[in-house]
N, C-alpha and C positions, 0 to 999 in steps of 0.2 A: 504494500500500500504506500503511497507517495506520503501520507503523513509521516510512517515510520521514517523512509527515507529521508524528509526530512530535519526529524529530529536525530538522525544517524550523523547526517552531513552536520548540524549543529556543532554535535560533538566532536567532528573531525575537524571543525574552523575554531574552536577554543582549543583544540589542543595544538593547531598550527598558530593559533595569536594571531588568528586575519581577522582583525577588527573589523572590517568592511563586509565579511563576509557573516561572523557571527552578528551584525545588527540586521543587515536583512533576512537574515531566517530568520530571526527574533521575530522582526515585523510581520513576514510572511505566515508564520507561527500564529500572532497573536489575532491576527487578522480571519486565519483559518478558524479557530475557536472561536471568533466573536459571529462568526458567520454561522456558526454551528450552534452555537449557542441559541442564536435567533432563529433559526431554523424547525431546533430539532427538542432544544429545552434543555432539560434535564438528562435527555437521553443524546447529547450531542458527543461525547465520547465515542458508542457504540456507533449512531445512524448515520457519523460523518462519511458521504461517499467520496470515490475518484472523482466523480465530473462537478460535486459542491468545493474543493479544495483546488481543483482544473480553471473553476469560476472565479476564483478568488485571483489566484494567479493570472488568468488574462486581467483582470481591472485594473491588478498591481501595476504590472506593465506598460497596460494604456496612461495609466495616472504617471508613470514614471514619463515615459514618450511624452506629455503633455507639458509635464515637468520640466523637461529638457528645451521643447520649443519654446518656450513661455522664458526659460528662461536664457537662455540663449540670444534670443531679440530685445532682451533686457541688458544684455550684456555683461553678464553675471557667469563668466566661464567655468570659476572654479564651481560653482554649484551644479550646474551642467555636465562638468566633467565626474561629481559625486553620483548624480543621478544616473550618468551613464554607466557608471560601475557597481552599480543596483540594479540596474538594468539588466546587464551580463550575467549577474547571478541569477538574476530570476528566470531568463532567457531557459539555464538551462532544466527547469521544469518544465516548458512546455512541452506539447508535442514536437513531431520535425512538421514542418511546413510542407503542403503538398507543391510538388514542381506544376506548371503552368498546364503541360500537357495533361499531366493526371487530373487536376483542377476541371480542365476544359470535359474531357469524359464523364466524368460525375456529375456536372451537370448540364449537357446533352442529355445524359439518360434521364436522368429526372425530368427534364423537359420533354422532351419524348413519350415519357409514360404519366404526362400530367397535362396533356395539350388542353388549350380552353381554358385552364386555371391563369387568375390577374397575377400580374407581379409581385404582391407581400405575400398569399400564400406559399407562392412555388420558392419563392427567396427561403423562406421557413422550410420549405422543404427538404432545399439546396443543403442549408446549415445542419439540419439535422445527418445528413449523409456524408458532410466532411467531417462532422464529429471534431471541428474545431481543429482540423488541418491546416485552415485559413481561414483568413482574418474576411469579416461582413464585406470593406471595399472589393477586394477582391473578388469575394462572388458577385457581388451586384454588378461591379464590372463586366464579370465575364457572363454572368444573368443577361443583361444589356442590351451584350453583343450579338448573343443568340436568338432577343428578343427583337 
């Protein structure tokens, strides 16, 4: 389970003294629980899933990404350059990112086998079949193009 995993990797960045590394799991950590918490209750321990802890982790990201632009045009490097090394770490939980070509197949098929359905439906479709392969621009993109 990616939670373990986490808390594994935890242990392995206090015992290397990568302070950068142990404060984003921290956050990642604390952020998974508070999510779980509100989720699930009392019972957020056991019912925390892959794809609720998955969830967490893309926001993180986004907000990091936002983070970075935001402050970057502010002209705020070093923070920028923090952000981006929050980033990195978090980067490696995600999934791998599906290649373009593979992208472009999954959803052909789904549009193929959903003809006559408007664009938020099959877009919701689209997502549920990359299973968060790739990122919503992306598919609406390639949704788009087909469309």
């Amino acid at each position: 389970m990616l939670f373990l995993e986490l808390q594994k990797q935890l242990v392995v960045a206090m015992k290397a003294h990568n302070s950068m590394e142990v404060g984003t799991i921290r956050m990642l950590i604390s952020a998974v629980k508070n999510v779980a918490i509100d989720k699930y209750g009392v019972h957020a321990d056991t019912k925390v899933s892959e794809a609720d802890i998955l969830d967490v982790v893309k926001k993180q990201v986004k907000t990091h990404k936002e983070s970075i632009d935001a402050f970057t045009k502010a002209g705020r490097s070093e923070l920028a350059e923090k952000e981006q090394a929050e980033l990195d770490i978090l980067s490696k939980y995600l999934p791998a990112e599906l290649s373009d070509e593979d992208l472009l197949a999954i959803v052909s098929k789904v549009v193929l086998e959903s003809s006559g359905i408007a664009y938020g439906p099959l877009m919701g479709k689209v997502m549920v079949a990359v299973k968060g392969q790739a990122g919503g621009d992306r598919v609406s993109y390639m949704l788009k193009s087909l469309l």
